[in-house]
Steps between C-alpha positions, in 0.01 A plus 500: 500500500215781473206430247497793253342827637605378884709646713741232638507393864618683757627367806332593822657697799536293812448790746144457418422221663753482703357798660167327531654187657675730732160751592359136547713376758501751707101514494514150639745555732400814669147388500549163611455666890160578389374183380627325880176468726485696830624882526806638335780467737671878365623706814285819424177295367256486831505841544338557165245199577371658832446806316285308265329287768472859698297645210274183439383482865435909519283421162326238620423720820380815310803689616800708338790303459684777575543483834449153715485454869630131452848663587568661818241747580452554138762537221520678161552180289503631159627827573918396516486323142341548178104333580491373113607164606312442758190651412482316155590168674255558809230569242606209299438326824163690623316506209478071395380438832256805485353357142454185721367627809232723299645805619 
């Protein structure tokens, strides 16, 4: 029973956390590939990881990363696919070891 002046009890919906539970498991399950040591084994993943590698290296040499000679005779390498990736990543790569380096 209420106390005067309270409302009574209401019960609470179940989609609420069963939604929660359910956001929850798939977090662990879709980043458990993540959290395994060594490279992601997806199909399309190296590309995107030479691209990063690509623009680290050209950094570290005081070039554009916009166009490599490490393929072929030289090759475009962000020119085919968005560069957001790969430039975020290869400067997430570049710029720890230039902080350490005193560059």
């Amino acid at each position: 029973m209420a106390k005067a002046g309270q409302m009574p009890r209401q019960p609470r919906p179940v989609a609420g956390w069963v939604a929660a539970v359910a956001v929850a498991v798939a977090a662990v399950a879709s980043g458990a590939v993540l959290l395994k040591p060594g490279l992601i084994g997806a199909v399309d993943v190296w590309p995107h990881l030479v691209r990063q590698q690509v623009v680290d290296e050209t950094l570290r040499a005081g070039v554009s990363p916009f166009w490599t000679f490490l393929f072929y005779g030289g090759y475009p390498i962000l020119r085919f696919y968005g560069p957001l990736f790969a430039l975020a990543g290869g400067l997430a790569q570049f710029l720890p070891a230039a902080a350490r380096s005193g560059r």
